[in-house]
Structures are given as C-alpha cells and as structure tokens.
C-alpha positions as CSV (number, residue, x, y, z in Angstrom):
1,X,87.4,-22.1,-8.6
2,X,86.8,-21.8,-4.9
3,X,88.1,-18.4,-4.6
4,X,86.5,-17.0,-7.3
5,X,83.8,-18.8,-8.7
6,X,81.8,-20.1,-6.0
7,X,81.6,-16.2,-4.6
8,X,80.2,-15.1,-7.4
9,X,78.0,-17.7,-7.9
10,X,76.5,-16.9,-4.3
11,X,76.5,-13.3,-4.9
12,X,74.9,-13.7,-7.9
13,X,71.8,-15.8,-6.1
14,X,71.5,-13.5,-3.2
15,X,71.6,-10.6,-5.5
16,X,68.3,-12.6,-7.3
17,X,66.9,-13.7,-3.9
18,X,66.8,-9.9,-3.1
19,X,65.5,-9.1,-6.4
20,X,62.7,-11.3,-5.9
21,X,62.0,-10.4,-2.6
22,X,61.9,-6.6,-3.9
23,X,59.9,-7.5,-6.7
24,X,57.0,-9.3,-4.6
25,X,56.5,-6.9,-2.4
26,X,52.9,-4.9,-2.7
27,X,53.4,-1.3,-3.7
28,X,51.1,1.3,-1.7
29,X,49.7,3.6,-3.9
30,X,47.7,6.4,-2.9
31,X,44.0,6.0,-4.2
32,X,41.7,9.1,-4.7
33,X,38.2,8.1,-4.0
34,X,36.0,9.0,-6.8
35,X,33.9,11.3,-4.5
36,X,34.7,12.8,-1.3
37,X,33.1,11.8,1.5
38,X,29.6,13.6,3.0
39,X,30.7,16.6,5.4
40,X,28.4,17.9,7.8
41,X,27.3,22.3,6.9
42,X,27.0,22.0,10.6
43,X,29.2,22.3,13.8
44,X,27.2,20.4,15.4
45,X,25.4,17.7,14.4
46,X,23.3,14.2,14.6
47,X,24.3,11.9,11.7
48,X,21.6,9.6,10.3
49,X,20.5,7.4,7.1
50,X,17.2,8.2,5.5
51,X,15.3,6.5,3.2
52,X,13.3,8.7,0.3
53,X,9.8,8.0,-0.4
54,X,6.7,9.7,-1.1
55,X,4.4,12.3,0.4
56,X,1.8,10.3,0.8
57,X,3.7,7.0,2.2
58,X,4.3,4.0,-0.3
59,X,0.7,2.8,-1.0
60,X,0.9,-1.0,-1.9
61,X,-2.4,-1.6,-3.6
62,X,-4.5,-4.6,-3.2
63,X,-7.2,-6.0,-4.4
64,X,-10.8,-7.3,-1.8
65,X,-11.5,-10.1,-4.0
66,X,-9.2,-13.2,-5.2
67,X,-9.2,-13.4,-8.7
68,X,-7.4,-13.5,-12.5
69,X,-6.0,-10.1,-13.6
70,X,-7.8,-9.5,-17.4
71,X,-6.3,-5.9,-17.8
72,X,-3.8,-3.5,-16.6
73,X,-4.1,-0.2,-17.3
74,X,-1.1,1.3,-16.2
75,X,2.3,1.6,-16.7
76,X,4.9,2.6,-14.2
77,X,5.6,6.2,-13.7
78,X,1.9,7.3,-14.9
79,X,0.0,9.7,-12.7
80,X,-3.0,8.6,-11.3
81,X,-6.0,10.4,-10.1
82,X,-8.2,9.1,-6.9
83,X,-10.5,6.7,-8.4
84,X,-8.8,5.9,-11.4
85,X,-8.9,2.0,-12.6
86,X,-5.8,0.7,-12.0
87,X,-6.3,-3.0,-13.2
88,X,-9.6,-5.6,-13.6
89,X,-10.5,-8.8,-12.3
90,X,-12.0,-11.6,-14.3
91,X,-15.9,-10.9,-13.0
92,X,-17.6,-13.8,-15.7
93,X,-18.7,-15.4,-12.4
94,X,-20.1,-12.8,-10.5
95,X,-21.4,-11.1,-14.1
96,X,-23.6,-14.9,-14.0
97,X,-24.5,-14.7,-10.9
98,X,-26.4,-10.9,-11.6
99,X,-28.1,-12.5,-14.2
100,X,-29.5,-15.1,-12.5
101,X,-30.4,-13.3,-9.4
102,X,-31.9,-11.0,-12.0
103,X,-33.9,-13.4,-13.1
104,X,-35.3,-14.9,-9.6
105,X,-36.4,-11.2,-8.6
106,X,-38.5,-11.0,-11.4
107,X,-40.0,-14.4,-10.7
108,X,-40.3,-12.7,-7.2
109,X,-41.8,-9.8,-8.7
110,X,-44.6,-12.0,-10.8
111,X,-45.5,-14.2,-7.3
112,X,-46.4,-10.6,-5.7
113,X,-48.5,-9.8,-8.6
114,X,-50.4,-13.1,-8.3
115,X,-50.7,-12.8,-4.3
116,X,-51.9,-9.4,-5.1
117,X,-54.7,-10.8,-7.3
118,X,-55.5,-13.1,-4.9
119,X,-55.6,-11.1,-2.0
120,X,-57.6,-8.7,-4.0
121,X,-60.4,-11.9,-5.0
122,X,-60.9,-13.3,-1.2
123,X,-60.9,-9.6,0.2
124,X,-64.3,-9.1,-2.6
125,X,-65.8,-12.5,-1.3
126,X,-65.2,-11.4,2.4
127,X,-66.7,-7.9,1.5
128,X,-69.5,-9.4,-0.1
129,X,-70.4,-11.6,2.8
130,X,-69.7,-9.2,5.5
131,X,-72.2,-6.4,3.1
132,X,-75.4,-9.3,3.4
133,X,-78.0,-8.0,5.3
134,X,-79.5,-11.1,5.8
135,X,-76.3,-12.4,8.5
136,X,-78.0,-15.9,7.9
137,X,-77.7,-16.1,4.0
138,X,-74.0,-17.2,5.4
139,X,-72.9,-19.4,8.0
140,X,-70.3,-18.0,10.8
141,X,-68.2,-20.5,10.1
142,X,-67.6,-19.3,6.1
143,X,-67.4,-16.0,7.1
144,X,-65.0,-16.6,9.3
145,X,-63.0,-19.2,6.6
146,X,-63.2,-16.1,4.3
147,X,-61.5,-13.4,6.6
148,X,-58.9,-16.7,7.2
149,X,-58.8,-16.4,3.4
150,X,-58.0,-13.0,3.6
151,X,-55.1,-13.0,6.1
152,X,-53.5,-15.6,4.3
153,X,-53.6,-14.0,0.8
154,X,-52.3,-11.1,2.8
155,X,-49.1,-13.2,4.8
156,X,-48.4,-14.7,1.4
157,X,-48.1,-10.8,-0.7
158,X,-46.0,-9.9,2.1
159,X,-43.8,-12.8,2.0
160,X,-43.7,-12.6,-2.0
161,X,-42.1,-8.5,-1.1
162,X,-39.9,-9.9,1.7
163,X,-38.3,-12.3,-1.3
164,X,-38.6,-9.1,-4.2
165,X,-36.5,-7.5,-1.5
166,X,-33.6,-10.0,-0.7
167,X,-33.2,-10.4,-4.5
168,X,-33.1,-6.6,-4.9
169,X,-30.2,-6.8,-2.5
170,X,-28.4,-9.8,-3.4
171,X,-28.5,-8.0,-7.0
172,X,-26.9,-4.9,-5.1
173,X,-24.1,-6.8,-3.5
174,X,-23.3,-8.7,-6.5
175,X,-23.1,-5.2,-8.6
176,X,-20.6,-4.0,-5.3
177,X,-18.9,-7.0,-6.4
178,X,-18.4,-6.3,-9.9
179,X,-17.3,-2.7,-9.3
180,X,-15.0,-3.5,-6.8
181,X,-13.4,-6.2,-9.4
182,X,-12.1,-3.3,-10.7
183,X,-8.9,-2.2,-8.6
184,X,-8.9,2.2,-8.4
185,X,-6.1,4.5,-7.4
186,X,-7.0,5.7,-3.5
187,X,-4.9,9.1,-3.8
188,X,-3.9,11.3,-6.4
189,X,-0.2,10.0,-7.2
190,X,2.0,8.2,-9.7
191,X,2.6,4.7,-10.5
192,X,5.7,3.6,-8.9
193,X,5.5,0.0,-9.1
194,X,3.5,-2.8,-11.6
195,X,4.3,-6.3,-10.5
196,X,0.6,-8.0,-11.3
197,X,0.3,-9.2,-15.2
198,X,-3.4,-9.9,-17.3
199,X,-3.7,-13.6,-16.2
200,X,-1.8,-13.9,-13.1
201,X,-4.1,-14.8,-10.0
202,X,-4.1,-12.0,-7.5
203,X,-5.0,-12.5,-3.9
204,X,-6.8,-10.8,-1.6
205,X,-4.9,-9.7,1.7
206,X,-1.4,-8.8,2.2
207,X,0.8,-9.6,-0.2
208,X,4.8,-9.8,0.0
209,X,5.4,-8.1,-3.0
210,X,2.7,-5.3,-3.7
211,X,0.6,-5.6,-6.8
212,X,0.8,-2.2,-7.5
213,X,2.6,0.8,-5.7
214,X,1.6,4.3,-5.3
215,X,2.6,7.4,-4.2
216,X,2.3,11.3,-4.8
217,X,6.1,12.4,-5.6
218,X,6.1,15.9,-5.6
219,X,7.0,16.9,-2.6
220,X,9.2,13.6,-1.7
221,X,10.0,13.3,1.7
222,X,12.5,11.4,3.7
223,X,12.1,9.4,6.4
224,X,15.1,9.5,8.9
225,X,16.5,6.4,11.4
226,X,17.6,8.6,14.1
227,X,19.3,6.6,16.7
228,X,17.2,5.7,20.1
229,X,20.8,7.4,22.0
230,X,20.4,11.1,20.0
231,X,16.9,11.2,19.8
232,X,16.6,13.9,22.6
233,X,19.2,15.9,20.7
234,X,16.5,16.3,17.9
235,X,14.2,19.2,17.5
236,X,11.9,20.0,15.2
237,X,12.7,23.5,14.7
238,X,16.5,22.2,14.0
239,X,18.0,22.7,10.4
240,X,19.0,19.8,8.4
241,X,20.1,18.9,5.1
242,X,20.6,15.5,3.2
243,X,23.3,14.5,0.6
244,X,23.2,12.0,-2.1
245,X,25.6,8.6,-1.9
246,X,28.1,8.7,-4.1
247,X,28.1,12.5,-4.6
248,X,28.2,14.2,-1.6
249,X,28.2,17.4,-3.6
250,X,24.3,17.2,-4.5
251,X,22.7,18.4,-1.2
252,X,19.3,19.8,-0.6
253,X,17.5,21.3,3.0
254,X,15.4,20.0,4.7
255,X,12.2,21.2,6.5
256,X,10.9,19.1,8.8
257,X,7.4,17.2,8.8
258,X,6.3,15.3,12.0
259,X,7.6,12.7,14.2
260,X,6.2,9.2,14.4
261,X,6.0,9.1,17.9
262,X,6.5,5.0,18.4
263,X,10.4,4.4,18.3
264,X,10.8,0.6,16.3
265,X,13.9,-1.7,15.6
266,X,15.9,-0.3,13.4
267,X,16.5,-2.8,10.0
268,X,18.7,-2.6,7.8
269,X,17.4,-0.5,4.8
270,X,17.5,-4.0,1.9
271,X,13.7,-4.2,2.7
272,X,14.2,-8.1,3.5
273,X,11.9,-9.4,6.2
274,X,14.2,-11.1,7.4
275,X,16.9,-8.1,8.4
276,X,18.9,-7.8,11.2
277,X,17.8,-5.8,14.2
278,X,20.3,-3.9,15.6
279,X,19.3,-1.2,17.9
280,X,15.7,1.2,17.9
281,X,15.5,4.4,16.4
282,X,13.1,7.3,16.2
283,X,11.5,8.2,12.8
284,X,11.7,11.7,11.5
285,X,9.9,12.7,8.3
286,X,11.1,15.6,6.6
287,X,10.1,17.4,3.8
288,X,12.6,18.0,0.4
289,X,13.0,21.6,-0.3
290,X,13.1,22.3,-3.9
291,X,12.8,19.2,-6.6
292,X,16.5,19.9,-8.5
293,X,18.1,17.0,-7.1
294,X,17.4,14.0,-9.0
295,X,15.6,11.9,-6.0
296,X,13.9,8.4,-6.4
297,X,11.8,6.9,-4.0
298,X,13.8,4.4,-1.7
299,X,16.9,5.6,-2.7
300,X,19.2,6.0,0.7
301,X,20.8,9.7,1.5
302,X,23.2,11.0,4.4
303,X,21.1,13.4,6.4
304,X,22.7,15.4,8.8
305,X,20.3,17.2,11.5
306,X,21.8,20.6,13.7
307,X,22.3,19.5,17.4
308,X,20.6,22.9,18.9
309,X,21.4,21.5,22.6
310,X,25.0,21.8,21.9
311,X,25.2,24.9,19.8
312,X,22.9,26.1,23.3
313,X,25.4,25.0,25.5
314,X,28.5,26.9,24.0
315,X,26.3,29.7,23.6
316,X,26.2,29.8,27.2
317,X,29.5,29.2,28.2
C-alpha cells in the first residue's frame, strides 16, 4: 500500500490541484471594439472635444413677470417665428386692475368736464365785471375775488388733466403688462426644449433649468474647447473636421466661425454647475458643412483642427 497506493493517490491530487489551477485562470481574449477609434485626415493636428449647438446660441427663454403658466403652445421640435407666443401667464389680476384704472380715468375725465364748466361760469362773472363801465357798480375787492375765482377754476382743470393723464398711463403700463404676460419667440428658430407646464408657477429671473429653449438649427455649429497650451497653434484659416462618438466613420468639415476672444475654465461637458475645473481653454465656433450627418444639439463630437505652424515648419526645412 505504501508503494503503490499512496503514489497514486498523490499523483492523482496534484494532477487535480493542477487542473484547478489551469481551470481558474482568466483567458485573454482578443476584443474588437465595436467601432474604431477617431483618426485624424490630418498630419498634423490639434485634438479637441466640441459640443454641438445652434446657430444662434441656446436661447433659454424666460419670462419678466412671476406668474402661473395657463397655456403652452408649443411642443418640442416646432419652428418658431420671432414674435411668436410661446406660452401665457395667468393675467386675471392685471386684466382687474385695467378695468379699474379704466374706470378712475373716466371719473378723471368727468372732474375735467366739471372744472371746465366751472372755469367757463367764474371766467363770464369776471368778464362781466371787468366789461362795467361804471368801475364803481363793483367793489375792487370782488373784482379781484372773481379773477381769484378764475385762477382757481383754472388750477383745478389743470389738475383734473394732470390726473386724466397718469390714469391714461397707468392703463398703458398695465396693457404692457398684459402683453408681456404672454411669453414670444425672440428669433426665428425651433423649439428645443419645454420644461414649464399650464399651472406651474414660473419665475422671473434666471432660472436653473430653462423654461423654454430655443435655437435656429440649420446651420448647427460647434463650439470647440481648445486647450489654453495649443491655442496659438490655431488659425482661422486652418481646416478642420469633426467625427461623431461612437462611429468615427460619420465625419463632416468644418468652416470656421469666430473666436470668443475671453479664454474660461474648461468644465466638463455634463452641464452640472458644479463640474470640475480642470484647466482654461479657448472657444472656437465653427460652422457644420452640409446637414447629412445626423447632429443634435449638445451632442459631443471629436474635432480635429490642421496645425498650419507645423505643416509651415517642415515646409521649410
């Protein structure tokens, strides 16, 4: 038994222990990614992240007066011409207030029409007196009570216009009031955003989340976080091209736009306010050539941007 047994009964448990440590072992396979990476077209290059959005910036729509949205008229994704109503306020209040400053104007209106009368009856008595061509048929001191008369007859008309007036105006700013309850499209554009409901209060100001968002999407640009270390390398006249994440196969050129000349922190594109800062970059808007690819605005794309000071420099050498 211990020749032969016990041998084989320890041959036979390394032979599993092996096995087993075989067995558990990971097995490295090789993984093809579902789409190949973004390659620059150029030799040269400056690699950035841009972040699509409309021609027109992303307009986040407020409203001048705090209130409770009655109506929405729009949906996301329907165009919009300047001036178009984009949702309503509840105006009952203001619509009360018209009426009742209505109301005092034409009580205003009715005091000048009496002032006028009387201006009009003491101006006759002070005629008549001042027309006698007998001065003592009337004292000096009556005559002089009646031009009194006059003056104040004439202090009160005006003051009676003065308050015609102010109601006239009151009635004007409550009317501005009333149209401006009613929130309009500022640019020709489409919807891209509806977070305000009928009934929800909507407050004047900034607000965190926009009640409605705007923009013109044909053409789409893209604006481009060019870091603070290659923006000299960066000319306007410079070629670039973007690529979609995800399919680095749908590209489009790009022509560029403008430069927004104040370089800021560069955030992580979440749109958090909270992000991270990690370093400044400059912004460069460029323009989408051609409208095949299919582009939503704040969708992120790899943008690569020709570096004309090095193609310049082995030029030269």
């Amino acid at each position: 038994m211990k020749k032969f047994i016990l041998p084989l009964i320890a041959l036979a448990a390394l032979v599993f222990g092996i096995g087993s440590v075989v067995r558990s072992q990971p097995k490295h396979e090789v993984t093809v990614p579902p789409s190949p990476p973004p390659a620059s077209p150029f030799s040269h290059t400056v690699a950035a992240v841009g972040l699509v959005e409309t021609s027109t910036e992303n307009i986040a729509i407020g409203t001048p007066l705090s209130d409770v949205v009655t109506e929405v008229l729009v949906t996301v994704g329907q165009p919009m011409k300047t001036g178009d109503p984009l949702f309503k306020l509840d105006d009952r209040q203001r619509r009360a207030d018209l009426a009742a400053r209505q109301a005092e104007q034409r009580v205003a209106e009715s005091q000048v029409n009496v002032n006028a009368a009387v201006l009009d009856d003491v101006a006759r008595q002070l005629n008549f007196a001042e027309s006698l061509r007998d001065k003592s048929a009337i004292s000096s001191e009556e005559l002089a009570r009646r031009r009194s008369a006059v003056g104040t007859a004439q202090a009160r008309l005006d003051e009676a216009k003065a308050q015609v007036a102010s109601a006239a105006a009151q009635i004007k700013m409550i009317e501005t009031q009333i149209e401006r309850s009613t929130v309009r499209a500022s640019v020709d554009g489409e919807v891209l955003q509806v977070k305000v409901h009928p009934g929800e209060f909507a407050p004047a100001g900034v607000t965190a989340t926009p009640l409605v968002l705007l923009g013109r999407l044909k053409p789409l640009h893209i604006r481009v976080d060019v870091d603070e270390h290659e923006a000299w390398r960066v000319h306007p006249d410079a070629k670039a091209s973007a690529a979609v994440r995800g399919n680095a196969s749908l590209k489009a050129p790009l022509a560029f736009v403008r430069f927004e000349p104040f370089v800021v922190p560069k955030k992580s594109l979440t749109g958090d306010s909270t992000e991270r800062v990690d370093t400044r970059v400059l912004q460069v808007i460029y323009r989408v050539e051609g409208d095949a690819l299919p582009l939503f605005v704040g969708q992120q794309m790899d943008v690569f941007i020709e570096d004309s000071n090095s193609t310049t420099a082995m030029t030269m050498k």
